[in-house]
mmCIF file of the N, C-alpha and C atoms, coordinates in Angstrom:
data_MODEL
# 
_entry.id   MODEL 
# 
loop_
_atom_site.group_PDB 
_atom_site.id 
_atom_site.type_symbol 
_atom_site.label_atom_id 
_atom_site.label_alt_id 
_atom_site.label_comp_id 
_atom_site.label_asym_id 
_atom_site.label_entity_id 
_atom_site.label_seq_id 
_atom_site.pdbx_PDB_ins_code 
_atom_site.Cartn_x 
_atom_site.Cartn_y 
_atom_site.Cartn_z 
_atom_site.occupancy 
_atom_site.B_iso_or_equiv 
_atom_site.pdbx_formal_charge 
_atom_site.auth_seq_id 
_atom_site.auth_comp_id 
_atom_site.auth_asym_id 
_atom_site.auth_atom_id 
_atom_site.pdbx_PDB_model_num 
ATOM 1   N N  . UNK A 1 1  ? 0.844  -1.200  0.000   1.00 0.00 ? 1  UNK A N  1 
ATOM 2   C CA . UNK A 1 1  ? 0.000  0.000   0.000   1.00 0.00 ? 1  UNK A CA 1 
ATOM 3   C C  . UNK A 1 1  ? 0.879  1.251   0.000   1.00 0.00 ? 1  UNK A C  1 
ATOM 4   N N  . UNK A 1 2  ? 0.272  1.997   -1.193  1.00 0.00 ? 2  UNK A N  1 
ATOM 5   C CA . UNK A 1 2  ? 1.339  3.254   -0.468  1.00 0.00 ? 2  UNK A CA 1 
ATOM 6   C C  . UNK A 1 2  ? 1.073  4.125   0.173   1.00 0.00 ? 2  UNK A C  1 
ATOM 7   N N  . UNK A 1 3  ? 2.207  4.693   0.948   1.00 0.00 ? 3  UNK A N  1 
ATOM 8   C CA . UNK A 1 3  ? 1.067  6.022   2.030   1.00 0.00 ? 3  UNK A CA 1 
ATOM 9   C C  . UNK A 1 3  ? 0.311  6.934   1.537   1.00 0.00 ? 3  UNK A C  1 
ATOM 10  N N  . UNK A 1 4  ? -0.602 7.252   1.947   1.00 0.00 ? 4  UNK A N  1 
ATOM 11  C CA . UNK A 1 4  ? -1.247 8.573   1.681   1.00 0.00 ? 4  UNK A CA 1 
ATOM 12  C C  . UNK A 1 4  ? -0.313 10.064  1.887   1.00 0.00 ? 4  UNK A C  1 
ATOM 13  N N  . UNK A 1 5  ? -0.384 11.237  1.241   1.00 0.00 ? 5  UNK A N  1 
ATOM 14  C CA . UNK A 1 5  ? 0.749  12.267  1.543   1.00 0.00 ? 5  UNK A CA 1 
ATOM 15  C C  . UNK A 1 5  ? -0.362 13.232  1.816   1.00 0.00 ? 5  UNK A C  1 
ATOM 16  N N  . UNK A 1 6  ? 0.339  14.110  2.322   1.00 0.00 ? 6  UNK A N  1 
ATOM 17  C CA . UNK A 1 6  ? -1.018 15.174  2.832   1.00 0.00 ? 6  UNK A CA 1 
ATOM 18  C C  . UNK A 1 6  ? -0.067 16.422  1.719   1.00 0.00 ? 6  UNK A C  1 
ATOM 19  N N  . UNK A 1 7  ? -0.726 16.847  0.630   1.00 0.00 ? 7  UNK A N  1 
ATOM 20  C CA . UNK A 1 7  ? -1.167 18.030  0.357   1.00 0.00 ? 7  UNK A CA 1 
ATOM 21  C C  . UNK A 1 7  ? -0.564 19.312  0.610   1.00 0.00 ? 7  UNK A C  1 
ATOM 22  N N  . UNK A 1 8  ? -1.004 19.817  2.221   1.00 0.00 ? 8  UNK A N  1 
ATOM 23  C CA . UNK A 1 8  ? -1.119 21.243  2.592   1.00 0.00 ? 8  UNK A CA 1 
ATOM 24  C C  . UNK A 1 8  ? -0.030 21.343  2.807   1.00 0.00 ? 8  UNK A C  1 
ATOM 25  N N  . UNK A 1 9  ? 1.115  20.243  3.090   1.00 0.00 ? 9  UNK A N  1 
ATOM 26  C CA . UNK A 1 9  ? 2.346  20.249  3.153   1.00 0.00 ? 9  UNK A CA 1 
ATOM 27  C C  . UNK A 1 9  ? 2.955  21.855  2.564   1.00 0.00 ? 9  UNK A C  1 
ATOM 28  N N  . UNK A 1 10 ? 3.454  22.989  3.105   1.00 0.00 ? 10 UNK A N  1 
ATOM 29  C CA . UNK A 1 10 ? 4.386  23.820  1.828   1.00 0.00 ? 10 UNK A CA 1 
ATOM 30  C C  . UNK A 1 10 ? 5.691  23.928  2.280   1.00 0.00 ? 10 UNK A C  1 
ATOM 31  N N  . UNK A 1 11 ? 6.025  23.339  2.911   1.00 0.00 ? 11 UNK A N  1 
ATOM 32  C CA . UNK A 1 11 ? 7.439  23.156  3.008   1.00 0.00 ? 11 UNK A CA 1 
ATOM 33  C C  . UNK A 1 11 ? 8.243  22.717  1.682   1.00 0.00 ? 11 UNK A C  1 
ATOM 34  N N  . UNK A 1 12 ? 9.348  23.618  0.958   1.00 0.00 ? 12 UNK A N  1 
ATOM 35  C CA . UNK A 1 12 ? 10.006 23.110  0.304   1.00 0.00 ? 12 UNK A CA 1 
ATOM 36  C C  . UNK A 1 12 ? 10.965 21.706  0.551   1.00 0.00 ? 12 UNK A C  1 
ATOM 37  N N  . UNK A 1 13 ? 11.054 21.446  1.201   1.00 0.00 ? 13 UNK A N  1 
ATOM 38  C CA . UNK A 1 13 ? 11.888 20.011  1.633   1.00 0.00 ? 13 UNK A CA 1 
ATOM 39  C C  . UNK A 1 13 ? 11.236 19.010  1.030   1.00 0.00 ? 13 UNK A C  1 
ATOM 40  N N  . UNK A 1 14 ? 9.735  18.802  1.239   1.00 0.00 ? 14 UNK A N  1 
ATOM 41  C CA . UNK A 1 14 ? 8.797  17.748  1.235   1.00 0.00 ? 14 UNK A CA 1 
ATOM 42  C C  . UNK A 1 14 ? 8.297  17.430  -0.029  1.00 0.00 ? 14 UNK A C  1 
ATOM 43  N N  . UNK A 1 15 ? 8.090  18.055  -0.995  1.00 0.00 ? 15 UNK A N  1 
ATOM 44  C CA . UNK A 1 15 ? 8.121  17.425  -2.064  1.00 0.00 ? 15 UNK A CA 1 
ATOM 45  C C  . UNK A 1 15 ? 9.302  16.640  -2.744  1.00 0.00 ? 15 UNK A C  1 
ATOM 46  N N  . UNK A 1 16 ? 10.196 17.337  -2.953  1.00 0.00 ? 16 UNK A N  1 
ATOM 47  C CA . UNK A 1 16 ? 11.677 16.616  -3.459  1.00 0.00 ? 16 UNK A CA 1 
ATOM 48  C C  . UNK A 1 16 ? 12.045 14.819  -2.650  1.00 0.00 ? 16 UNK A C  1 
ATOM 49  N N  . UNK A 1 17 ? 12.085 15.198  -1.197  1.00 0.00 ? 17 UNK A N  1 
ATOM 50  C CA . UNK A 1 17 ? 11.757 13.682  -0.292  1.00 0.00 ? 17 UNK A CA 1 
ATOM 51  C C  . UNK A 1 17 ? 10.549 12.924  -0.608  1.00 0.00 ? 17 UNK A C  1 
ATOM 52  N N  . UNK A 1 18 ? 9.405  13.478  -0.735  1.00 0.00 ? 18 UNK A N  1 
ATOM 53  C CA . UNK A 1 18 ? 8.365  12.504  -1.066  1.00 0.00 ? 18 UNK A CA 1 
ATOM 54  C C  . UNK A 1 18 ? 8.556  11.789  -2.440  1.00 0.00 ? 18 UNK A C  1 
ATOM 55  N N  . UNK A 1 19 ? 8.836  12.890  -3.541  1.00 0.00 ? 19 UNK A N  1 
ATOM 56  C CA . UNK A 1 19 ? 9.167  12.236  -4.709  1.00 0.00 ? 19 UNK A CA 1 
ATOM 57  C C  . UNK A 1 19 ? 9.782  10.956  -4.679  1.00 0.00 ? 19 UNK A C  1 
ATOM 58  N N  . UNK A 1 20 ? 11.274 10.857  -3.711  1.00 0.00 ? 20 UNK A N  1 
ATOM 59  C CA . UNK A 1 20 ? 12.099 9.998   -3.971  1.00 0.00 ? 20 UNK A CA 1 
ATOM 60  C C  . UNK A 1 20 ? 11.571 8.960   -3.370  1.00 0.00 ? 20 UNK A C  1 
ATOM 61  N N  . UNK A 1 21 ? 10.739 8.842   -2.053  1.00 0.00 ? 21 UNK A N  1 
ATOM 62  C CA . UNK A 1 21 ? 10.499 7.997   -1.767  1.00 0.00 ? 21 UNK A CA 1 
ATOM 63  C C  . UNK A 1 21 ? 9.240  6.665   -2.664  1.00 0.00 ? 21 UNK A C  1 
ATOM 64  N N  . UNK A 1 22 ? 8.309  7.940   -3.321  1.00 0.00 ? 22 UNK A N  1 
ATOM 65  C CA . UNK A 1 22 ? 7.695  7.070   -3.580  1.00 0.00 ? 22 UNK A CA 1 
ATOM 66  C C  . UNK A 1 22 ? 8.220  6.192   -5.133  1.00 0.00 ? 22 UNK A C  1 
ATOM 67  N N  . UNK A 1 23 ? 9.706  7.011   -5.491  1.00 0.00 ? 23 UNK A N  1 
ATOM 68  C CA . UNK A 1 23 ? 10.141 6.375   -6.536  1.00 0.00 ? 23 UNK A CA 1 
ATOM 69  C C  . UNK A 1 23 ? 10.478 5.704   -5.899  1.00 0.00 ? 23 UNK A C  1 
ATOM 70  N N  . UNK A 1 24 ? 11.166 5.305   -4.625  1.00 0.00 ? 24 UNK A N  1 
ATOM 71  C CA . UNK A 1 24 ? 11.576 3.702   -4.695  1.00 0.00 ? 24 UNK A CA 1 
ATOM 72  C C  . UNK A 1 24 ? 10.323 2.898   -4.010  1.00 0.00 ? 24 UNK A C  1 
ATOM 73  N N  . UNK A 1 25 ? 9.693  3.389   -3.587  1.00 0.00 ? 25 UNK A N  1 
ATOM 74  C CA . UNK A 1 25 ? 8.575  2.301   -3.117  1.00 0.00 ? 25 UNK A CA 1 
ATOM 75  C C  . UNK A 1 25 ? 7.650  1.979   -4.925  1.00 0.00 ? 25 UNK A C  1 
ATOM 76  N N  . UNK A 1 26 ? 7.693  2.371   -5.642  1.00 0.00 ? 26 UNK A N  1 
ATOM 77  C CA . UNK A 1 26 ? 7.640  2.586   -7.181  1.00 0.00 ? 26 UNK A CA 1 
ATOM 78  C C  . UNK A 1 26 ? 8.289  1.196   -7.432  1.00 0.00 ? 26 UNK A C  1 
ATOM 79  N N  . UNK A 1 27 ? 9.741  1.384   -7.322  1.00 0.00 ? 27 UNK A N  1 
ATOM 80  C CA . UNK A 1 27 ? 10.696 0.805   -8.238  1.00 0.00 ? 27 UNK A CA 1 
ATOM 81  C C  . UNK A 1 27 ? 10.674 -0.729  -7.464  1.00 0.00 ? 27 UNK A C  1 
ATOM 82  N N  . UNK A 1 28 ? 10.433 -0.598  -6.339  1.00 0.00 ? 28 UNK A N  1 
ATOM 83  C CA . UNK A 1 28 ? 10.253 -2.054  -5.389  1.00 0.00 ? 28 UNK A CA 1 
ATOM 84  C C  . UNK A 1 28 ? 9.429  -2.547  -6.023  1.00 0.00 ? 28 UNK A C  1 
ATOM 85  N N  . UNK A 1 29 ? 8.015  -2.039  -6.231  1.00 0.00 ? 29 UNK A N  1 
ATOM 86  C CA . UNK A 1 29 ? 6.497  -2.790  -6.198  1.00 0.00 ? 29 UNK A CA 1 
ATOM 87  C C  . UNK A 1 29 ? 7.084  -3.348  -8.073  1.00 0.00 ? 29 UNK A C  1 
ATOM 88  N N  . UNK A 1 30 ? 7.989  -2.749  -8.616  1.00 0.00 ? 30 UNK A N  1 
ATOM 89  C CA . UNK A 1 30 ? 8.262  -3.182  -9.969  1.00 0.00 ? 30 UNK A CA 1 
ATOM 90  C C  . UNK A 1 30 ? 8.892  -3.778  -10.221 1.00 0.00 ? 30 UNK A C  1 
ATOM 91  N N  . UNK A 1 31 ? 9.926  -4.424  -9.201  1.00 0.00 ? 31 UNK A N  1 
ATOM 92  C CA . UNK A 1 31 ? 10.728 -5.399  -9.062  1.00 0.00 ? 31 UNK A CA 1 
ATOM 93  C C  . UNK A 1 31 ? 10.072 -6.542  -8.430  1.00 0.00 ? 31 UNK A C  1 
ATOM 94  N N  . UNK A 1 32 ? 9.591  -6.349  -7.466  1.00 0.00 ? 32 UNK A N  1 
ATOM 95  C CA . UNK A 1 32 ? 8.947  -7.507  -7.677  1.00 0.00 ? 32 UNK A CA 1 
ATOM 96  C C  . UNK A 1 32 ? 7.699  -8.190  -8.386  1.00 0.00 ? 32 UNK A C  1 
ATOM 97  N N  . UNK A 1 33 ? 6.763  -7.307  -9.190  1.00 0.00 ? 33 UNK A N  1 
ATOM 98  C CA . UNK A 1 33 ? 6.445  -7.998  -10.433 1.00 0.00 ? 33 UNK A CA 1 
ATOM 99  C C  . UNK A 1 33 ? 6.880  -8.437  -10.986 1.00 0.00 ? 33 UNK A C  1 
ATOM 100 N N  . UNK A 1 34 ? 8.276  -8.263  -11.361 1.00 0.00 ? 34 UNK A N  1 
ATOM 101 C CA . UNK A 1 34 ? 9.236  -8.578  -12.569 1.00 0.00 ? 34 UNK A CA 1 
ATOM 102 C C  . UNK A 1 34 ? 9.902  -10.081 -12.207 1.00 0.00 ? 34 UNK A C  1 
ATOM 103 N N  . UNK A 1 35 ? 9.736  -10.025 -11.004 1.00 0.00 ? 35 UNK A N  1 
ATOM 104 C CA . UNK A 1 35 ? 10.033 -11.515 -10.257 1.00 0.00 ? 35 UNK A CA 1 
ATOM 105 C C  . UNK A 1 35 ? 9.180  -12.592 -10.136 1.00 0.00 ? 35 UNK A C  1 
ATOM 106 N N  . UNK A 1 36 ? 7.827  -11.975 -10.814 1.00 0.00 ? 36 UNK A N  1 
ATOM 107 C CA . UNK A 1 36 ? 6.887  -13.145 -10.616 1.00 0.00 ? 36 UNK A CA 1 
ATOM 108 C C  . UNK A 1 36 ? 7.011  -13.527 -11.844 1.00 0.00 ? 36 UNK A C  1 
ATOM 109 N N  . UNK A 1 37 ? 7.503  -12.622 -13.127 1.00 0.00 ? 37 UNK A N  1 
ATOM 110 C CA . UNK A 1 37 ? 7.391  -13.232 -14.720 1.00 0.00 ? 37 UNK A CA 1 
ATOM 111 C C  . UNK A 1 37 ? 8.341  -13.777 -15.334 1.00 0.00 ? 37 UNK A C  1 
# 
């Protein structure tokens, strides 16, 4: 599941970190598809 992100966030920090994270929680959930084929 991936987390939910809140929005109202305006801190510049928090987008750039969220990005990355959800690229690797991204790149996980795509690796292991790639492991089932």
């Amino acid at each position: 599941m991936l987390p939910s992100i809140s929005i109202n966030n305006t801190s510049a920090t928090y987008p750039e970190s969220i990005n990355e994270n959800n690229n690797d929680e991204v790149n996980g959930l795509v690796q292991e598809l790639k492991n089932h084929f």
